[in-house]
C-alpha positions as CSV (number, residue, x, y, z in Angstrom):
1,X,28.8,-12.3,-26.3
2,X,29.3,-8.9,-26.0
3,X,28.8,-6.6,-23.4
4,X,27.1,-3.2,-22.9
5,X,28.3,-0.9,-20.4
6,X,26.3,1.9,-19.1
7,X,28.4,5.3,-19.0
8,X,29.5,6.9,-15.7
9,X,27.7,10.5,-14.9
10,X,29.9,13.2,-14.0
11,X,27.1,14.6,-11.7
12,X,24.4,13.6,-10.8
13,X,22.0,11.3,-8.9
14,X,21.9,7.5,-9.6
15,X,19.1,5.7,-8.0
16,X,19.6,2.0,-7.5
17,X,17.4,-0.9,-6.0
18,X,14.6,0.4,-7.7
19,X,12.0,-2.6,-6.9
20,X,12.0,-4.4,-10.6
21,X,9.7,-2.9,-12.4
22,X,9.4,0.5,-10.9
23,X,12.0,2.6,-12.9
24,X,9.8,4.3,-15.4
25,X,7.2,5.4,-12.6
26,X,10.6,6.5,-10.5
27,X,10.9,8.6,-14.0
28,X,7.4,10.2,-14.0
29,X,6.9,10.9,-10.4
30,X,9.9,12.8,-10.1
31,X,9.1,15.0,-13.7
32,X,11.4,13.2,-15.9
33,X,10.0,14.0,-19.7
34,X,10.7,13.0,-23.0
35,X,12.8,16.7,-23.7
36,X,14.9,16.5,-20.8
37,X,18.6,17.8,-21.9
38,X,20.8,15.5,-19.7
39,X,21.7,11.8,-20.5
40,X,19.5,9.7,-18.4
41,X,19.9,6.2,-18.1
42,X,17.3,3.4,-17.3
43,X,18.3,0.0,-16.6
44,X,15.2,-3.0,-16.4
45,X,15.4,-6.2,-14.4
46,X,19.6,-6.3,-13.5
47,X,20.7,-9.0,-11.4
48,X,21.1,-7.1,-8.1
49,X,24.1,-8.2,-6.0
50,X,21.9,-8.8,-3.2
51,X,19.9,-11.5,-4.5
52,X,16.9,-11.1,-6.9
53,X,16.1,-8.5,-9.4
54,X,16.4,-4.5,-9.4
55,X,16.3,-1.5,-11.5
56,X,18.4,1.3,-11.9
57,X,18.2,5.0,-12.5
58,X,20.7,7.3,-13.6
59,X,20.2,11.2,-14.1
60,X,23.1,13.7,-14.7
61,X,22.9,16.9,-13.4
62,X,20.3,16.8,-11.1
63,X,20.2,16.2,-7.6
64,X,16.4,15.4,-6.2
65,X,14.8,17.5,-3.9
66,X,13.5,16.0,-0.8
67,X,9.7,16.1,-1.6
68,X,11.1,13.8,-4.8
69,X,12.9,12.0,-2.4
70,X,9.7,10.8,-0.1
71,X,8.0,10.1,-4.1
72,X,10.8,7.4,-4.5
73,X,10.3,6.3,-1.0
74,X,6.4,5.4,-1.4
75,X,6.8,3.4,-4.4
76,X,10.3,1.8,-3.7
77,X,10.8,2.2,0.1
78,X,14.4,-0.1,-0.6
79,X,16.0,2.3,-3.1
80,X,19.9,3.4,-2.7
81,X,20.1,7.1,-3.6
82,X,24.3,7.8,-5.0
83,X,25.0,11.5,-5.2
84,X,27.7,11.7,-8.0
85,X,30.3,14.6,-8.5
86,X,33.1,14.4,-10.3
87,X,32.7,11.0,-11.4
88,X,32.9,9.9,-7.8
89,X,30.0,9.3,-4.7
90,X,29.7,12.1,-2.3
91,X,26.8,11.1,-0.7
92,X,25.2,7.6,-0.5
93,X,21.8,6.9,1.3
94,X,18.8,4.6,1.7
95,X,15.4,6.4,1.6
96,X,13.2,6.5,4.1
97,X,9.5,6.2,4.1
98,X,8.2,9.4,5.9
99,X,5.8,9.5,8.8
100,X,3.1,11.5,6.7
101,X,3.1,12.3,3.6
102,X,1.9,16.6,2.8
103,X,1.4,17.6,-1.2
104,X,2.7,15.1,-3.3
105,X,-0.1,12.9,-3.2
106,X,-3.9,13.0,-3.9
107,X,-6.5,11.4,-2.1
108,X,-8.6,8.2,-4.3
109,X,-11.8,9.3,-2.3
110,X,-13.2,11.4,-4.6
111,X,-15.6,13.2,-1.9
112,X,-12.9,13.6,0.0
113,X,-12.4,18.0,1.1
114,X,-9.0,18.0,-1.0
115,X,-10.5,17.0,-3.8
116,X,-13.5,19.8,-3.7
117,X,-11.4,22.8,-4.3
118,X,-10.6,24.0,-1.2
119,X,-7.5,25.3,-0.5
120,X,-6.3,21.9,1.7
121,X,-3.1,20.5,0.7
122,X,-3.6,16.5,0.8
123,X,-1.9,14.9,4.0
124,X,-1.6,11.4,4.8
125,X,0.0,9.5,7.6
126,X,1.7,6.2,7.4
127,X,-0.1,3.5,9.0
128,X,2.1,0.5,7.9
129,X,5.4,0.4,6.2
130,X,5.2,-3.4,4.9
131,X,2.9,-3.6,2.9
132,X,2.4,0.0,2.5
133,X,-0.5,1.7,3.9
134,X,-1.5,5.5,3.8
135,X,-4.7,7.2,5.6
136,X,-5.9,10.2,4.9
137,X,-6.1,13.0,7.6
138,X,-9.3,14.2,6.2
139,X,-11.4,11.9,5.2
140,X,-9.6,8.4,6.9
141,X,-9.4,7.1,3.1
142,X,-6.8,3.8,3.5
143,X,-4.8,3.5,0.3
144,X,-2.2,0.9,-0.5
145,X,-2.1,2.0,-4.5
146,X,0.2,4.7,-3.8
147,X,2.1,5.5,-7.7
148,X,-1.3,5.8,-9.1
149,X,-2.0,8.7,-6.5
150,X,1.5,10.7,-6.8
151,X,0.9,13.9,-8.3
């Protein structure tokens, strides 16, 4: 049988133990599009070292910003996030699900102020981490569907 290989990045960020399933909404929430100009690599259901299933994803040249950072934390709150230069790790870290969440997701309650035009950024706060569960500041909206909200 033969084997594929996935190349290395020279830099980059490679974001492993995706939950299985996950990678192409990691790709959308954090702007990933058809006409990007880097090699980006999506790996699907690997056997994960750990036990079980995981995916991965690898972008060169491009390092996430931390507002993407808390986007990858809401949908996969177990993902590894490998900072490559040079062909080697500099930086190497679990994400963390943040306390509340400001401006990177909208509210499902469509009465809800941030959805009326006002200029109110969406807030939510974390009310439980397993299974996830967000509330909104304004309008105490519980949400557990949290990649269908991402904006």
């Amino acid at each position: 049988m033969k084997e594929f290989k996935v190349t290395p990045i020279r830099n980059g960020t490679v974001i492993d133990h995706i939950q299985v399933g996950m990678a192409l909404k990691v790709l959308r929430i954090i702007g990933v599009k058809e006409d990007v100009s880097s090699t980006v690599s999506v790996l699907m259901h690997v056997p994960s070292k750990k036990g079980g299933w995981k995916d991965i994803v690898k972008i060169e040249d491009r390092e996430l910003d931390p507002k993407e950072l808390d986007k990858v934390a809401l949908i996969s709150p177990d993902a590894t996030i490998n900072i490559i230069r040079d062909y080697n790790v500099a930086e190497k870290f679990v994400v963390e699900v943040p306390k509340s969440v400001l401006g990177i997701m909208k509210c499902s309650n469509p009465g809800c102020i941030t959805n009326k035009s006002e200029p109110v950024e969406p807030e939510f706060v974390v009310e439980s981490k397993k299974p996830l569960t967000l509330k909104c500041v304004y309008c105490d909206r519980i949400t557990t569907e949290i990649s269908e909200n991402l904006i």
